[in-house]
N, C-alpha and C positions, 0 to 999 in steps of 0.2 A: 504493500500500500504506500508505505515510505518513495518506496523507488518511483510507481507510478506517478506520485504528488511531484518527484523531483525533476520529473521527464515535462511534466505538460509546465512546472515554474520553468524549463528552457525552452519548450515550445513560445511560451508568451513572450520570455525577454527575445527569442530570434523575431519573432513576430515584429513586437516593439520595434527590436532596431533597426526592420526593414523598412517599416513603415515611416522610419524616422530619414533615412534616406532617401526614401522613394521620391519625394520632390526635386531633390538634387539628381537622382539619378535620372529621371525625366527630361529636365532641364538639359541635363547632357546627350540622351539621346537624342532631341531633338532638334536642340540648336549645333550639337556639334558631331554626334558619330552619324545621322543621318545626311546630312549634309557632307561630310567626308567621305561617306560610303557614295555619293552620287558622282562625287570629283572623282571617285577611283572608277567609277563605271562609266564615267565622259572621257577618261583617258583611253580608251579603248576604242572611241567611235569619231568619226570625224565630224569638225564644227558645222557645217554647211550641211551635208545632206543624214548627220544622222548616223553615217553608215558604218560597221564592223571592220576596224582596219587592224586590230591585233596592237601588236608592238613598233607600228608606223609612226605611230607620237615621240614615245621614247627616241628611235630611232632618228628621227626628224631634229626635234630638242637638241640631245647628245649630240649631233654632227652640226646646229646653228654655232656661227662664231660668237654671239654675241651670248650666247646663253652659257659661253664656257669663260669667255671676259669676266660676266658675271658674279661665276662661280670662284674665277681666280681670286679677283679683289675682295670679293667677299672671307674670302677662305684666311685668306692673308690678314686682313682687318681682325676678324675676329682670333687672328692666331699670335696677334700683337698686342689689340687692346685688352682683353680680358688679363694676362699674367701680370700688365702694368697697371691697371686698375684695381685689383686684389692686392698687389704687394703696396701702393698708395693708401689704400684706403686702409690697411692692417695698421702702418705705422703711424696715420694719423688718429686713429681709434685708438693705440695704446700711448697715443700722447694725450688724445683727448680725455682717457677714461681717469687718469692721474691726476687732471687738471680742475681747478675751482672754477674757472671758465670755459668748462666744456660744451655747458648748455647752450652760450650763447655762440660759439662757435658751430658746435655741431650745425644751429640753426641759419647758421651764414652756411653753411656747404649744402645746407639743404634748398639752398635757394634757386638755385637754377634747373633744381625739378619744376620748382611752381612756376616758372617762365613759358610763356608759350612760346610754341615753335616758329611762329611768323616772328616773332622777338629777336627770336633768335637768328633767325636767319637774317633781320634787318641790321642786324650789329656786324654779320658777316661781310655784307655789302658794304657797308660803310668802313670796313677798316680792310679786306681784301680786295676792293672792286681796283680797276683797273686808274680810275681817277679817287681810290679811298685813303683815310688817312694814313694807313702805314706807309703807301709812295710817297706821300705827301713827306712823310718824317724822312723816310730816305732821302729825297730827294734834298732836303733843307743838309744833310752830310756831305753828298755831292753822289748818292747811290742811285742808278738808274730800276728805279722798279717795275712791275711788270702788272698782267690781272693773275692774282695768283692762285684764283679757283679755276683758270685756264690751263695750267702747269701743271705737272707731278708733284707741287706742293698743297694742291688741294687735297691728296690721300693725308698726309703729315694734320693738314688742319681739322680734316673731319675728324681722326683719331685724336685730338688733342680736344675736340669739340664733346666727343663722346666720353671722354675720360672724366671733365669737366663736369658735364649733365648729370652723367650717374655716379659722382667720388661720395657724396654725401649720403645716398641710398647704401651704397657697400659700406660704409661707416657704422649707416645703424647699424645695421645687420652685424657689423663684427662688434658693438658695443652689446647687444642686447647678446654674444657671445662669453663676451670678457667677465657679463652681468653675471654670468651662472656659474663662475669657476668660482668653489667655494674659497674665502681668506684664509680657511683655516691650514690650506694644505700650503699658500706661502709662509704663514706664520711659522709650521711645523718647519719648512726648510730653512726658512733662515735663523732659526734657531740651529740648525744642523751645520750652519756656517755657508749656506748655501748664498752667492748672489744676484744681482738683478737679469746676467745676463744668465748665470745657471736656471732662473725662476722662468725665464721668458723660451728659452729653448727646452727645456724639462717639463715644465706645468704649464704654462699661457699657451704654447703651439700643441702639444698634442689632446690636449681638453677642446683646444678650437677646430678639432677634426669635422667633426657635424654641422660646423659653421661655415667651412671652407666648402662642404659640397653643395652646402643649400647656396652660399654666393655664388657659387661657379657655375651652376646651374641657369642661375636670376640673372646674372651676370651674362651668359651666352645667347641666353633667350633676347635678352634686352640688345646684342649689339646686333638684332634683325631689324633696328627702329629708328637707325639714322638714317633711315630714308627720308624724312619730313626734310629736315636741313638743307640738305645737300640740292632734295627736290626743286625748295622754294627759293636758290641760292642759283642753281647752273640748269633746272627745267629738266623736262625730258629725258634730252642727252647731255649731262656733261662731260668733262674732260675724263676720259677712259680711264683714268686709278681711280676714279670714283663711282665707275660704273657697277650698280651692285646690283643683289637679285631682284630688289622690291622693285628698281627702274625696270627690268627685266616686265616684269610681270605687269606693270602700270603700261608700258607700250603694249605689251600684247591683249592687254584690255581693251586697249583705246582702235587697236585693228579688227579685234572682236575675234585672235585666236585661240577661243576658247579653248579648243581641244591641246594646244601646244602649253596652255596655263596648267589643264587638267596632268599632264604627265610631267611637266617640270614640278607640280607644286606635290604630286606624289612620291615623284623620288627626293626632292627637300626633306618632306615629313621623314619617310622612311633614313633617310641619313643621319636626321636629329635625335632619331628616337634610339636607334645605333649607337648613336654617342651618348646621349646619355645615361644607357645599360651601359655602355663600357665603364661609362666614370664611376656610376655606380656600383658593378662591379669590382671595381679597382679600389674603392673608398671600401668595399665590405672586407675585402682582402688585407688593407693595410691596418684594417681597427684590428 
């Protein structure tokens, strides 16, 4: 009788916590796995008449030039900015978290999240446009300047633009890290004669494990979002090291080829989701 009473109290809590789900889980079916599952079955048919063309997409994508510019700069950007934006944002976090003006600081780094992107982008015009203030400063030394979101120094800018944006985001994140390492286990070391820099490689970095994958994570996702910038700054096309996926996919909107969006934006996802189990992976392995 005992056992039966204890079968149908787990019946009800599974119940319960379906039920408690099931909004959420909804919400995803149908705003996100139905709609994915339609991109994966448009990838297979062509845009125009509809029709079954197999792995013609793919094939088509894969050999576009521009779809592999795309992928380069893209690849590269994020294979740059992510490691210098995590080791930035670690060391100003454990400056900030020691500090009696952390708060207010923190909340100046926080600032140029809340910026919009047309803001942003109009400060880019005005200090790299071809007649902007940094030529202007050059030129007043005897420096002849150039447009320099027309050059290979616009990849340099967007990445320095990006790092900027999100430094104060990876801050929290590593602050609400440093929050949960208890004092007591520095206390205990340095009483052991232990110092700042034994405390910071021994206790602050390996307790910050969990913290590192959720930034790197947030972090990767995020560097698919300098596209607003760069958009409102050089349009359509700009200068090729700044050619990235999202331009990619914004022109093939605008030509309406759907079916060439449907397979590039399938093999994206599937690349992401790749990397991600890897990192995951690799993080379960070195805990």
């Amino acid at each position: 009788m005992r056992r039966k009473r204890n079968r149908q109290k787990k019946t009800h809590k599974s119940i319960r916590g379906f039920l408690w789900i099931l909004p959420s889980f909804l919400g995803v079916t149908v705003f996100y796995l139905l709609p994915y599952a339609d991109v994966v079955r448009r990838s297979f048919f062509g845009a125009v008449d509809n029709r079954f063309v197999g792995l013609d997409n793919y094939k088509m994508v894969i050999e576009n030039t521009a779809f592999r510019l795309a992928v380069k700069n893209t690849f590269l950007f994020t294979l740059l900015c992510i490691p210098i934006l995590i080791f930035l944002a670690l060391l100003c976090a454990v400056a900030l978290y020691k500090s009696k003006y952390g708060g207010i600081i923190k909340s100046a780094f926080l600032m140029p999240m809340a910026l919009p992107a047309v803001s942003v982008a109009l400060v880019w015009r005005i200090l790299f446009h071809s007649q902007g203030l940094l030529n202007h400063w050059l030129a007043v030394v005897g420096i002849v300047g150039s447009d320099w979101m027309n050059t290979g120094n616009a990849f340099w800018i967007l990445l320095v633009s990006y790092i900027w944006k999100n430094l104060g985001y990876d801050i929290v994140l590593w602050l609400a890290g440093l929050a949960g390492i208890s004092t007591n286990i520095y206390e205990a070391a340095r009483v052991d004669g232990a110092g700042e820099r034994q405390c910071f490689f021994y206790i602050t970095l390996p307790n910050l494990k969990p913290s590192l994958y959720t930034i790197t994570v947030l972090s990767f996702l995020n560097s698919f979002k300098v596209f607003r910038e760069a958009y409102l700054v050089a349009g359509d096309y700009p200068h090729e090291s700044i050619y990235m996926m999202q331009h990619l996919f914004n022109n093939w909107f605008r030509s309406f080829s759907f079916d060439k969006m449907a397979a590039a934006a399938v093999m994206e996802s599937v690349v992401l989701l790749a990397l991600i189990l890897l990192l995951q992976k690799a993080w379960d392995s070195a805990s």
